[in-house]
RODO-2510 file (C-alpha; in nm, 4 decimals, decimal comma):
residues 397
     n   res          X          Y          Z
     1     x    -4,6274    -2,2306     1,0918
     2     x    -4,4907    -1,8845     1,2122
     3     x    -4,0870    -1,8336     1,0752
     4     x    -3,8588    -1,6462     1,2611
     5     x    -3,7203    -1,3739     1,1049
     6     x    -3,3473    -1,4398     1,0090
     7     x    -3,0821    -1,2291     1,3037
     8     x    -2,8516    -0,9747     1,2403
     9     x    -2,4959    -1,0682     1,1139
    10     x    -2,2375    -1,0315     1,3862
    11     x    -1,9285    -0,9231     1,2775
    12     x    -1,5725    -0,9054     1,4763
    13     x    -1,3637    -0,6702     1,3373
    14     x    -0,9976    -0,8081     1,3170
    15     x    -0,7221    -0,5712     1,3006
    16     x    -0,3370    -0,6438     1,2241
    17     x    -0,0631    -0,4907     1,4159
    18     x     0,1185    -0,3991     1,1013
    19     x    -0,1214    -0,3666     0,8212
    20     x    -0,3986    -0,1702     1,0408
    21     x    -0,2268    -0,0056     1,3525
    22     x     0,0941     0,0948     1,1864
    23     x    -0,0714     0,2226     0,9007
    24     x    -0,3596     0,4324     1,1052
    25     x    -0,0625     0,6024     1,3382
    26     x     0,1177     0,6667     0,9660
    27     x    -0,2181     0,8707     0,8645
    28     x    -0,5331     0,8199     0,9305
    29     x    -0,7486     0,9401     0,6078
    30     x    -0,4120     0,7301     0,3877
    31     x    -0,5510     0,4044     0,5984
    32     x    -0,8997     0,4766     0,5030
    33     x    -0,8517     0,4983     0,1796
    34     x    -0,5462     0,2557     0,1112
    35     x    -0,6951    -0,0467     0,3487
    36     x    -1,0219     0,0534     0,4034
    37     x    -1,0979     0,1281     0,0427
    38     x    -0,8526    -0,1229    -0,1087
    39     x    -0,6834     0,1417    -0,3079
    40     x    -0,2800     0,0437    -0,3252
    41     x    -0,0307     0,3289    -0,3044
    42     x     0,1051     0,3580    -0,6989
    43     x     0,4548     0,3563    -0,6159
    44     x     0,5124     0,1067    -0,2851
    45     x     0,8568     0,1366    -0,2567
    46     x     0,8493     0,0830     0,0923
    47     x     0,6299    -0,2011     0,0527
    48     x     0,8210    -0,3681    -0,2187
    49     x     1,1309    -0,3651     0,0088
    50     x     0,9706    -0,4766     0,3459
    51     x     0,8648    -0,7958     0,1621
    52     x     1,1111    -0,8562    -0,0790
    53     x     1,3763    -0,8795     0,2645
    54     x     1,0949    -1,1043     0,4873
    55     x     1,0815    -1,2979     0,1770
    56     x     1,4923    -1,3552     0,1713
    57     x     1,5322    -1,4089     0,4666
    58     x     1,2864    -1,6653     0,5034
    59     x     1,4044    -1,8535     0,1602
    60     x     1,7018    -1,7872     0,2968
    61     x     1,6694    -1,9942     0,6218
    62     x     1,4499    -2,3036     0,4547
    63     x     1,7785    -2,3483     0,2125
    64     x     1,9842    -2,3509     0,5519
    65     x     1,7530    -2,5623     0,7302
    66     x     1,7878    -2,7992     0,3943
    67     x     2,1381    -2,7838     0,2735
    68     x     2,3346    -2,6657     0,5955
    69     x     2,5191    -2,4198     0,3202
    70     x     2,8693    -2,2877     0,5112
    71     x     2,8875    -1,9363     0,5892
    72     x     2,9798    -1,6817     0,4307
    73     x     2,7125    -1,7279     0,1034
    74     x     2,8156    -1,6257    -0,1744
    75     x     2,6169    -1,3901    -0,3365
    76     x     2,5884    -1,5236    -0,6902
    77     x     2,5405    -1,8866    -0,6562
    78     x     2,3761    -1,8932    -0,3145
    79     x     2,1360    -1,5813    -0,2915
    80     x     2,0722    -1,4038    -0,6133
    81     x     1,8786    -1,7690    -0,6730
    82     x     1,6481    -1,6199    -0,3760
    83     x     1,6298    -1,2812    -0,4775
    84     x     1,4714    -1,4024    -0,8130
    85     x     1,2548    -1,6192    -0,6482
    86     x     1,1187    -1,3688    -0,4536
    87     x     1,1002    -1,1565    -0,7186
    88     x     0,8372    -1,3351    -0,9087
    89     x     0,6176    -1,4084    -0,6075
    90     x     0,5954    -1,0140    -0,5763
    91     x     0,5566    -0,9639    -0,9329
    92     x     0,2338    -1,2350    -0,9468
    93     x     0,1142    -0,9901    -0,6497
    94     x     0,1692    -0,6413    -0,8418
    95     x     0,4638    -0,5281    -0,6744
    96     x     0,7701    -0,4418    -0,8583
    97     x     1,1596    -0,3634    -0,7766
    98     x     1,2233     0,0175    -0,7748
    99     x     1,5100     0,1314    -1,0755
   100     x     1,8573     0,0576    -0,9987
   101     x     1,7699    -0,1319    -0,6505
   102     x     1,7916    -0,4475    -0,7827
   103     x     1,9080    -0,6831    -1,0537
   104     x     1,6047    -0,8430    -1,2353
   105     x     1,5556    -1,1389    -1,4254
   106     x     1,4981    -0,9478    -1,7157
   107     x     1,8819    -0,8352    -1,6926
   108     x     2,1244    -1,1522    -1,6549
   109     x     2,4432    -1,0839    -1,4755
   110     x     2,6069    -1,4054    -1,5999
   111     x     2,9546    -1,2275    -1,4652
   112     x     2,8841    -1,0523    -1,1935
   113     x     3,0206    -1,1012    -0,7961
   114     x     2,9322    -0,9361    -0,4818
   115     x     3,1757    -0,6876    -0,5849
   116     x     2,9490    -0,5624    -0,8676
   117     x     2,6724    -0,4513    -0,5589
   118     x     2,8893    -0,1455    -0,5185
   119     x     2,7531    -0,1188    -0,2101
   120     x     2,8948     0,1861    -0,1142
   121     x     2,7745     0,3527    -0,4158
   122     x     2,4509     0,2181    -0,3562
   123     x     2,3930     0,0807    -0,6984
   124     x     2,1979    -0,2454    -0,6540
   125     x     2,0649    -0,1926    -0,2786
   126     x     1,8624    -0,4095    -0,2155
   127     x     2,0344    -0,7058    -0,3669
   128     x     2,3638    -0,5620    -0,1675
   129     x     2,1136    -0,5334     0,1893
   130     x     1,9812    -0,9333     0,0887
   131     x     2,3475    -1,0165     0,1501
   132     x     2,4306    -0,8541     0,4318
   133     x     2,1346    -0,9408     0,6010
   134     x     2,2539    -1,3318     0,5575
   135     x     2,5925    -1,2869     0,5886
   136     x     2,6295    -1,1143     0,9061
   137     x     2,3212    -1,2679     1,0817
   138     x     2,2671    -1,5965     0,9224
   139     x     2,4957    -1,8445     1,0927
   140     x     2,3913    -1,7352     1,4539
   141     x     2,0258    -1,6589     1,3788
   142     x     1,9446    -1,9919     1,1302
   143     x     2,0892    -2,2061     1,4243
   144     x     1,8051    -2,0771     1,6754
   145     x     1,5061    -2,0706     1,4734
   146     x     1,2011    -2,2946     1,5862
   147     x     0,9465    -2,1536     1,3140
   148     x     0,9306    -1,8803     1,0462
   149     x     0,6228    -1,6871     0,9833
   150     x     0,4100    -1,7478     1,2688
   151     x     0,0502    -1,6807     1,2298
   152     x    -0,0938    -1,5427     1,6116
   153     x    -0,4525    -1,3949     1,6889
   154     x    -0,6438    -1,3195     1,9676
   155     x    -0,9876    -1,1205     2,1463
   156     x    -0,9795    -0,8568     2,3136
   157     x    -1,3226    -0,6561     2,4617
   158     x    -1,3579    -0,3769     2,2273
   159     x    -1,2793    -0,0126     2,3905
   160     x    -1,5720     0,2405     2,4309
   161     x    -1,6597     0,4415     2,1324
   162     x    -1,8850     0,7612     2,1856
   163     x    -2,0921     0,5979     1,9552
   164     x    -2,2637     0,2586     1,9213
   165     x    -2,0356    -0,0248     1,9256
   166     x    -2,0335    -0,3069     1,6049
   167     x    -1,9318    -0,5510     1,8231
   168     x    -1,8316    -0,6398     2,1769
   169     x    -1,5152    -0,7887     2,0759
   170     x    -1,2473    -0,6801     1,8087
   171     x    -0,9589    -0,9572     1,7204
   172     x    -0,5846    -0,8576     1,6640
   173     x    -0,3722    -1,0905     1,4076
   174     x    -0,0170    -1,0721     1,3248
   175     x     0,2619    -1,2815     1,1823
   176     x     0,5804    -1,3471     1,4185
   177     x     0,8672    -1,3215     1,1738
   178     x     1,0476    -1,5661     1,3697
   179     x     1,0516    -1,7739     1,6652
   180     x     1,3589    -1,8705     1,8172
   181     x     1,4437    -2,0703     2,1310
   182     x     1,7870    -1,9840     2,3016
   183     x     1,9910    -2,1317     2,5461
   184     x     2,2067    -1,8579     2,7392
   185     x     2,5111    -2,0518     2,7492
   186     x     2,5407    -2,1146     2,4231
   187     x     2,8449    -1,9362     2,2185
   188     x     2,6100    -1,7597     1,9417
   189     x     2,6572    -1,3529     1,8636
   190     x     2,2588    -1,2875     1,9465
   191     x     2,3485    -1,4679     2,2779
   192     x     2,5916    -1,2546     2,4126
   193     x     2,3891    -0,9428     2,2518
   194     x     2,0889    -1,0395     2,4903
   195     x     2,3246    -1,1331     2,8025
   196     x     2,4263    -0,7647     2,7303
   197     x     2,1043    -0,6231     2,8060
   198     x     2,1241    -0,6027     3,1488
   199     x     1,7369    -0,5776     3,1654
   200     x     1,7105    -0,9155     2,9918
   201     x     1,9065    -1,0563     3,2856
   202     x     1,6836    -0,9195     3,5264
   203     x     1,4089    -1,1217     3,3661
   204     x     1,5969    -1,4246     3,3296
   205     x     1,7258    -1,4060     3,6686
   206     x     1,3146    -1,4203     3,8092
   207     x     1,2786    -1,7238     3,5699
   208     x     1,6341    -1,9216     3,6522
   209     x     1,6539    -2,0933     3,3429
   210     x     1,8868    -2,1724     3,0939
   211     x     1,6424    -2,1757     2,7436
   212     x     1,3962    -1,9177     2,6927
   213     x     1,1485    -1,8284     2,3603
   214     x     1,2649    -1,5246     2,1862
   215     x     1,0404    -1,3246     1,9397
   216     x     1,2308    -1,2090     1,6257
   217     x     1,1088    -0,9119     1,3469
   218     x     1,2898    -0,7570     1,0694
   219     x     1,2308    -0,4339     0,9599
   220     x     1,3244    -0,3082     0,6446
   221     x     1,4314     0,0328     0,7683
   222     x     1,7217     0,2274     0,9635
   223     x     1,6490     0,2393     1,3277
   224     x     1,4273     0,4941     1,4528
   225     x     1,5658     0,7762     1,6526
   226     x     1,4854     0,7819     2,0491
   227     x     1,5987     1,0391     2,3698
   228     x     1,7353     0,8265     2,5939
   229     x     1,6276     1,0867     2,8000
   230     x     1,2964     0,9875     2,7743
   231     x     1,0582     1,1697     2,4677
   232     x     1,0765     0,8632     2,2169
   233     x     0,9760     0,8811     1,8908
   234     x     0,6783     0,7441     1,7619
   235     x     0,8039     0,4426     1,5254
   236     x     1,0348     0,3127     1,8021
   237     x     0,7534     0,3120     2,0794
   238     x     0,5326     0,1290     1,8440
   239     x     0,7952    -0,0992     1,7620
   240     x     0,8086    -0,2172     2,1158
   241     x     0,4625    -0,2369     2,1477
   242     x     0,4645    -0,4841     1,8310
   243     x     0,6857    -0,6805     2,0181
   244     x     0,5218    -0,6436     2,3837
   245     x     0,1650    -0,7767     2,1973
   246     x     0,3434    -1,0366     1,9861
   247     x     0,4350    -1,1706     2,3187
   248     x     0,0232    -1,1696     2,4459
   249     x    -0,0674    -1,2992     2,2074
   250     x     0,1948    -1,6368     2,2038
   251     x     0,1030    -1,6663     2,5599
   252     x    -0,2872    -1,6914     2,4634
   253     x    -0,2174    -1,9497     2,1847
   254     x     0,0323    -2,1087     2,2907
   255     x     0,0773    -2,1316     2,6642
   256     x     0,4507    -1,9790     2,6022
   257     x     0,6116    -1,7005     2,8058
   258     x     0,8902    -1,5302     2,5498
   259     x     1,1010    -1,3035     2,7330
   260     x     1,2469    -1,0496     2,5103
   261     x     1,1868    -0,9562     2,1554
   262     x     1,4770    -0,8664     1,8960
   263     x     1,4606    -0,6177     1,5902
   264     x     1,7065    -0,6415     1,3187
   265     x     1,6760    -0,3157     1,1311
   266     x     1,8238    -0,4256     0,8222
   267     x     1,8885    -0,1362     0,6503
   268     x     2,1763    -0,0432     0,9256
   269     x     2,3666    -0,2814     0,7315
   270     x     2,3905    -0,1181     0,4137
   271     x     2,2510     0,2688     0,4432
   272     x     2,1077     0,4659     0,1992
   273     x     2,2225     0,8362     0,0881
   274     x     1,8458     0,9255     0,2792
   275     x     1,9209     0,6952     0,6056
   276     x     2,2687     0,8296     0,6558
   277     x     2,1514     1,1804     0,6389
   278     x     1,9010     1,0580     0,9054
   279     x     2,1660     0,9099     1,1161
   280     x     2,3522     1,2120     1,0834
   281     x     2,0788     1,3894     1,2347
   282     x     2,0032     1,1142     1,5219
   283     x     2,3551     1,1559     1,6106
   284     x     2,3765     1,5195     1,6115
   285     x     2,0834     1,5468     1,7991
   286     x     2,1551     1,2692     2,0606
   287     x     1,8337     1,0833     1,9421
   288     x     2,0012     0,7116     1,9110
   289     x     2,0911     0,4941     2,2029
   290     x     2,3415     0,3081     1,9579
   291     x     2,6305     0,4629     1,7804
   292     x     2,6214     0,8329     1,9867
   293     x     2,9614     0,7495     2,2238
   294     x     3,3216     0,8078     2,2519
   295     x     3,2976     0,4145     2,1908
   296     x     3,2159     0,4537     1,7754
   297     x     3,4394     0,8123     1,7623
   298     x     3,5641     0,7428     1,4158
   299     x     3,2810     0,6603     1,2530
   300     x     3,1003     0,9826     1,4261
   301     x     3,3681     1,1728     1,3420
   302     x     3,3005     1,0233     0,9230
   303     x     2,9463     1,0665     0,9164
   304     x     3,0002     1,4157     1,0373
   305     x     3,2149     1,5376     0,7779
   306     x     3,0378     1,3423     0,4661
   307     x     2,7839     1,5343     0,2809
   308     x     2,5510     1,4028    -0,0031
   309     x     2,7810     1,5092    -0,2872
   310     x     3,0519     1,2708    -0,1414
   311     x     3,1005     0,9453    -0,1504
   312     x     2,9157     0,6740     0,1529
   313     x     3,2018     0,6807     0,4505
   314     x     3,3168     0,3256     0,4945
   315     x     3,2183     0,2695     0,8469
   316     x     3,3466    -0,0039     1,0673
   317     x     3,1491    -0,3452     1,0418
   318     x     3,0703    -0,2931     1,4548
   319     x     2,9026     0,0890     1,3992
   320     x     2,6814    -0,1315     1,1593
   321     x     2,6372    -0,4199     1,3480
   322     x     2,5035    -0,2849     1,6921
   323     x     2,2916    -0,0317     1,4966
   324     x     2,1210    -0,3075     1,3632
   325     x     1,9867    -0,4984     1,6756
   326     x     1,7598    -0,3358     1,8995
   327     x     1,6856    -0,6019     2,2525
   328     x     1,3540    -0,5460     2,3597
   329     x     1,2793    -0,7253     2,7166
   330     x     0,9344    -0,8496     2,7712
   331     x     0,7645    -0,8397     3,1277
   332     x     0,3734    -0,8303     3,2165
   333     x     0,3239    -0,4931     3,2964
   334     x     0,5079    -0,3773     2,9782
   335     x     0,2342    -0,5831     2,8013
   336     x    -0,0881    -0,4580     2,9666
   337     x     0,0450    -0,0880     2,8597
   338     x     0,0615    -0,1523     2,5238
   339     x    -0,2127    -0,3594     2,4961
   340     x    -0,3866    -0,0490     2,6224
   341     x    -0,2538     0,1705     2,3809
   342     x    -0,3530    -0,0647     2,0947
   343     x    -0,6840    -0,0712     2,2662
   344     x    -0,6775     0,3384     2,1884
   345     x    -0,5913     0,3256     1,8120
   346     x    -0,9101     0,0720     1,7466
   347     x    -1,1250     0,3015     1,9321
   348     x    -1,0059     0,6004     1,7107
   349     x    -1,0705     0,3546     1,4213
   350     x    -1,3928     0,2316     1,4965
   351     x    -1,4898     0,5685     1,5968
   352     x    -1,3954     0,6582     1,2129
   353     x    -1,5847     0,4307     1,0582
   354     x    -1,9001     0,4383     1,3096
   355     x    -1,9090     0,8147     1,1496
   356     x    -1,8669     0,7122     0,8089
   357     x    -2,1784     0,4936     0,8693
   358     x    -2,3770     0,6867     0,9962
   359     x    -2,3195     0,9747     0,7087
   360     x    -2,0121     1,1819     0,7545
   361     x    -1,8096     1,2457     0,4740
   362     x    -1,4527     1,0470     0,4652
   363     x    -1,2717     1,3403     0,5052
   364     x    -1,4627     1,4638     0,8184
   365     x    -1,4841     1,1590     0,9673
   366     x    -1,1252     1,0387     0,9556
   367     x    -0,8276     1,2426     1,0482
   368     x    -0,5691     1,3345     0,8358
   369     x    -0,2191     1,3995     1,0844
   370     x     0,0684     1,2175     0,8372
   371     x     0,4159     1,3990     0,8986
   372     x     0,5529     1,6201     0,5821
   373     x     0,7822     1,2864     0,4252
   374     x     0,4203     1,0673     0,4517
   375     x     0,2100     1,3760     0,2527
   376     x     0,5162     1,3949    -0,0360
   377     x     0,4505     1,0397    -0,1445
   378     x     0,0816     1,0280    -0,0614
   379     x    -0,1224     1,0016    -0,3537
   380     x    -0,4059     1,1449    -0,2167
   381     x    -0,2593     1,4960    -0,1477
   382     x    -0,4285     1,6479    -0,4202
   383     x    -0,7551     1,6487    -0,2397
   384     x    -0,6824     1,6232     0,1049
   385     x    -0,7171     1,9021     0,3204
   386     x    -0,4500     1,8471     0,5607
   387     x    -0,1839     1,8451     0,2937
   388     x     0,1318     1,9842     0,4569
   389     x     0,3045     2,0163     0,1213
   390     x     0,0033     2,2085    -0,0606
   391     x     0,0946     2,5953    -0,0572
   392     x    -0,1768     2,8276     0,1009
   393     x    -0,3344     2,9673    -0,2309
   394     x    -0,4073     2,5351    -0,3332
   395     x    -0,5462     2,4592    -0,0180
   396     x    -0,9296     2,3283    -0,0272
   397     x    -1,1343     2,5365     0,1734
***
């Protein structure tokens, strides 16, 4: 009896819109390295933040969802409970809270109040952000929330590659922060945010209804600069495109059709020292399409004369508020253009690791393009040729 010899494996590759895309457009030789070859960044700050505030706000909503706790929380009794719970879970998983951003279980503040987050000193940040975050969103976005940490995934036929292909397909996974459904009559702050948009109306207008799926993502960040004039920045075009593909993809799964997206930078809330120097900048520049009008004058007006030596401005609760929200309206040929831009990164991945295979040294094969900011607190800069910190006479030839 002849036996047949046993076939190839087949392999889809599967790449995130976060973990994989975001991270490639960040640097491409730091994505090699850090997700490719599994080796974690030794000081995720960034990291620890982005998930310890998912992580809140999530804890945050299943107590809601349980309890029905009033608003406003209270910090001590209500979410410091959740900030130590998430603590742990990103302890078990290596990542810990950066100094003075947050108080840990290891240091009980039997007699502290909100009052003790100093927010404007910016002692305790994260715990101070955690609070905000509820407080000011919580009672209108809890109310609308269908699901929490949505798994989506989908096929797509993998883009041409000057070389050979691994596969015919490649699958993109992500996780929908939140899914909300909304009626547009009701009397809810995110409501009348949307209703504002007058894009959004357009849409709704086609559709003539009265409830309609939203997507929902935090980001643990300030909100990227843009020119309204038209040259965006990088982060807040791929931001949309999260969004626009988040919205393919529910369609694929789930026979949905969500109309617009919303972003809740969360660190608009409560700014750093580094994001208000950033916002400075936006502002001076006329790179924001929020807070840049005669409308927020006297918080322009306090940014502009604070420096770093001083202490934070005390900007109005509005400047903060509509910084923080960022309406993104979903139609179809939005989608199919960032779909094809996705479709662009995977080729340049696959095209990286096609060249690995085949012999190429990492370095050759994948590109190395991170801005100044990503090379500081890269810890790969002491070999990488593309450094753009590394001074002339230390650069590898």
């Amino acid at each position: 009896m002849r036996l047949s010899s046993k076939s190839k494996p087949y392999m889809i590759p599967e790449y995130s819109l976060t973990g994989d895309l975001l991270s490639y457009l960040t640097c491409g030789l730091q994505y090699r390295y850090q997700n490719k070859g599994t080796l974690p960044p030794s000081m995720p700050v960034q990291l620890w933040f982005g998930e310890f505030i998912h992580g809140v706000m999530e804890e945050a909503y299943m107590k809601w969802e349980n309890d029905k706790t009033q608003f406003p929380w209270d910090w001590k009794n209500d979410i410091r409970p959740i900030e130590d719970i998430i603590d742990l879970r990103l302890q078990v998983r290596g990542l810990y809270p950066p100094a003075n951003h947050f108080f840990t279980i290891n240091h009980p503040d039997i007699d502290m109040t909100i009052d003790d987050l100093n927010e404007y000193d910016h002692k305790k940040l994260a715990s101070a952000r955690a609070e905000k975050a509820i407080n000011v969103w919580g009672s209108d976005l809890f109310p609308l929330m269908e699901s929490a940490e949505v798994l989506i995934k989908g096929l797509r036929d993998m883009p041409y590659t000057k070389n050979d292909k691994r596969s015919k397909y490649y699958g993109i996974n992500g996780v929908i922060d939140v899914l909300s459904l909304i009626n547009i009559n009701d009397d809810n702050k995110i409501v009348k945010y949307l209703k504002e948009n007058e894009e959004f109306n357009r849409i709704a207008e086609k559709y003539d209804e009265d409830e309609y799926e939203i997507i929902i993502d935090y980001k643990g960040m300030k909100r990227p600069p843009c020119d309204v004039a038209g040259s965006n920045n990088e982060n807040w075009d791929y931001h949309e495109r999260q969004i626009l593909t988040y919205s393919w993809l529910r369609q694929k799964q789930e026979g949905k059709k969500p109309v617009a997206g919303i972003i809740f930078y969360l660190n608009e809330l409560v700014p750093s020292i580094e994001d208000l120097k950033l916002i400075k900048e936006d502002i001076h520049y006329h790179l924001t399409d929020v807070g840049d009008s005669e409308e927020y004058q006297k918080d322009i007006e306090l940014i502009d004369d604070w420096t770093e030596d001083d202490e934070m401005p005390k900007l109005s609760e509005k400047f903060k508020i509509d910084r923080s929200i960022r309406i993104i309206p979903i139609d179809d040929d939005k989608i199919n253009e960032a779909l094809v831009k996705f479709d662009s990164v995977v080729e340049k991945i696959e095209t990286s690791i096609i060249r690995e295979i085949n012999g190429e040294k990492i370095q050759d094969a994948w590109t190395a393009e991170g801005e100044e900011r990503t090379c500081s607190a890269c810890d790969f800069k002491t070999f990488c040729k593309n450094n753009k910190n590394k001074s002339e006479d230390f650069k590898i030839p």
